[in-house]
Every structure is written in structure tokens, then in C-alpha cells.
C-alpha positions, 0 to 999 in steps of 0.5 A: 845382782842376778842370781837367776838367768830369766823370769817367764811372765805369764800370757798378759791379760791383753793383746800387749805386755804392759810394764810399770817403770818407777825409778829413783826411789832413794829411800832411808831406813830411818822413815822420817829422814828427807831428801833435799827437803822431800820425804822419799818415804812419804813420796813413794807410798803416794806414787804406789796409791796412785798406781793402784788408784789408776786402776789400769792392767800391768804385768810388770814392775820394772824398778831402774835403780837407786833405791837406796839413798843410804844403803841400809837393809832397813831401806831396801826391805822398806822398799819390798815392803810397799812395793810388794802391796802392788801384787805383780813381780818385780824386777830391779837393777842397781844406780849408783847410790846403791849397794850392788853387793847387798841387794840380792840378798834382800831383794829376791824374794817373791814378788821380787826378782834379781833376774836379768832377763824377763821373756812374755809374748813376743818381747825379751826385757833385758836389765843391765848394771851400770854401776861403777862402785864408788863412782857416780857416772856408769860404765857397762862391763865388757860381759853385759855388751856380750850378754845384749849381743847374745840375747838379740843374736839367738833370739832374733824372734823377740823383740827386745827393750833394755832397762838400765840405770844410767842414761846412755845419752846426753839429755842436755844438761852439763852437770848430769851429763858427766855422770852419764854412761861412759860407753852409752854410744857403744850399746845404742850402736850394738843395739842399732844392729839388730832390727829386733832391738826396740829401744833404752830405758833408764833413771838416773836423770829425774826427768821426762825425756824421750827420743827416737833413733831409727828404730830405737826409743830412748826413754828416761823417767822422773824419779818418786821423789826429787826432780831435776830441772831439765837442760840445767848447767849446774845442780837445780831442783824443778818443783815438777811432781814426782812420777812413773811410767807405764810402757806398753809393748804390742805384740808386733813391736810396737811401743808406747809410753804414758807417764804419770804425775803426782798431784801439782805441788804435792812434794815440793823439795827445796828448791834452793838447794845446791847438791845433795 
């Protein structure tokens, strides 16, 4: 990924930069394909409606990975397709049920954006890739540290919040755990050096889950499709609805996060199923 080094936004609109995460979007080429029972396709563009029926200001899309769920250039330019109907760039990273090779090719065009560092205001946003081809856990390379380390040592005036794939963290359920970030503990230890640092947030996991440590927000999003039951020893699925999040980033540092939800039983998956 990461064809270009950074994006400058624009001055926001308001005294803060507001960023939309949405994650996990796991679509097919072929529309009418499900996920465990659940239409990614169908999922998605009801997460985009009720984005745009929000009505609230963003600058930002911030897509965290696994867009795919076949690896298909139909279903990435599906993707850019519907997303690029929200009129604000986007910026993505890979999860490990993509194709890391071929998504800049079809994921660069305006609005879309494969860069690894986004500048607005007082903050840098930096987008890692933790995907180990082939393997489902992540692993960030020994260049992507150096790059976080870089990018706070030389810019000790911005603020900085990471954007990554895989959880770097436990978040307490066995199954998902193993396929967390191998290394996690040396990024938030790197990050912990540096007071600009202001936090990790990712997919991967298909829940809500928020943590704080010292200075830094630990931050994971549900996916627009399937969720995955919190503090789970094995593969569940929750009949929690699919949803999104917006982040919004004060110009003194300062943090705050709403997620949103679809409607209650919207798209409910089977809720029985043993894996996928």
C-alpha cells in the first residue's frame, strides 16, 4: 500500500478535525453473496444512508481493513463505488482477509487515497499495515515502528493518532485474541514515549471497546456487517447491529468518540454459525 507519503486536509470547518471510521466491510463482487447469513452489500449501503442521514460535519473517512471478503477487483471498486457517494476522501489501510498487492491499484483514485499519513490542524494521522500475507493474526514490520517513531520524533507539535487493522491489545475474548498483533505491546510502549501520542484505533474484532492507558485511547470499532460477541471463548456471532464511528479531534489534543449503530435487528447473521 502507500503509493504517496501524506494528504494535507484542508482547514475543518470547525474548531476540530472530525474523522468517520468505518471497518470491516467484508464485501463480495458478486452483490447478492452473504456473509454468515448477512448481506455485506446490502449492510454497507445501509451504514452509508445512515451516515449521510446524520447529517453531522466530517473531514475524514478513515476505512481500517478487510474490505474485502473475496479479494475480487469487483469488490473493491464496489467498494469506491458507494463509498465515494459520502463526497469526503478516504484513506485505507489493509486487514488480513485482503489483498495488500492489489489494492492500490484500485483503490487510489479521488476520493480515495492509499497514503500513510494524513496532516489537518494540529494532528497527524498515521495508517499502519498489519497484515502478514497468508496468516490471519498481524505483525507490524520493523520499518512501519521506525515510520510511527519518525513521525512523532520530527513532529513533536502535532498530535498523533494511529489507525491499524489488527487489534494491538487483548480485548478478552480467547478465539479473537490469537489473531491479534503480535507486537502490539511494542507499538503502545513506543507510543507511550512520546507525549504528542494520542492513541490506536482498529477493526478486526467486530465490537465496541474502549480503553485508556495514560495518555493514550485504545479504540476498536464494530464492523457494517457481522459482529462478534464480546468476551467469547470460542467463534459467536452477537445480534448487535452493524455500525461506525466518528472520532472527533480538538485542536488541544483532546479526544472524543461516538459510535453509532444501525437500527435493532436490521441485519441479524445466523446467529448459530461456527466460523467463517
Amino acid at each position: 500500500m502507500n503509493n504517496q507519503e501524506f494528504l494535507a486536509l484542508a482547514e475543518s470547518a470547525s474548531d476540530a478535525l472530525k474523522v468517520l471510521q468505518i471497518t470491516d466491510t467484508h464485501l463480495f463482487g458478486d452483490p447478492e453473496k452473504d456473509l454468515l447469513g448477512l448481506n455485506t452489500r446490502n449492510s454497507f449501503r445501509a451504514i452509508l444512508d445512515s451516515v449521510k442521514s446524520d447529517n453531522q460535519h466530517f473531514d475524514l473517512v478513515v476505512v481500517t481493513g478487510d474490505i474485502s471478503q473475496d479479494d475480487s477487483p469487483a469488490s473493491y471498486q464496489a467498494f469506491a463505488d458507494e463509498i465515494a457517494s459520502l463526497n469526503k476522501p478516504v484513506v485505507w489501510l489493509p486487514g488480513n482477509h485482503d489483498d495488500g498487492l492489489i489494492m492500490p491499484d484500485l483503490l487510489s483514485a479521488a476520493p480515495l487515497s492509499s497514503v500513510n499519513r494524513v496532516c489537518a490542524g494540529t494532528w497527524q494521522l498515521l495508517m499502519l499495515d498489519s497484515q502478514v500475507r497468508g496468516f490471519t493474526f498481524g505483525e507490524l514490520e520493523s520499518k512501519q515502528l521506525e515510520f510511527v517513531s519518525d513521525c512523532l520524533e520530527q513532529n513533536p507539535d502535532l498530535y498523533t493518532l494511529v489507525f491499524v487493522h489488527h487489534n494491538p491489545v487483548p480485548v478478552g475474548s480467547r478465539w479473537l485474541d490469537q489473531h491479534r498483533m503480535k507486537n502490539g505491546e511494542t507499538l503502545l510502549q513506543q507510543l507511550s514515549r512520546f507525549p504528542n501520542a494520542r492513541g490506536v484505533v482498529w477493526g478486526h474484532v467486530h465490537q465496541d471497546w474502549v480503553q485508556q492507558r495514560e495518555q493514550l485511547h485504545l479504540i476498536a470499532t464494530p464492523s457494517t456487517c457481522i459482529q462478534f460477541k464480546p468476551r467469547s471463548e470460542q467463534f459467536s456471532l452477537d445480534k448487535r447491529p452493524p455500525g461506525y464511528r466518528y472520532i472527533t479531534l480538538a485542536q488541544d489534543g483532546q479526544l472524543s468518540t461516538e459510535l453509532k449503530r444501525l437500527a435493532d435487528n436490521a441485519f441479524v447473521p445466523d446467529l448459530k454459525a461456527q466460523g467463517y
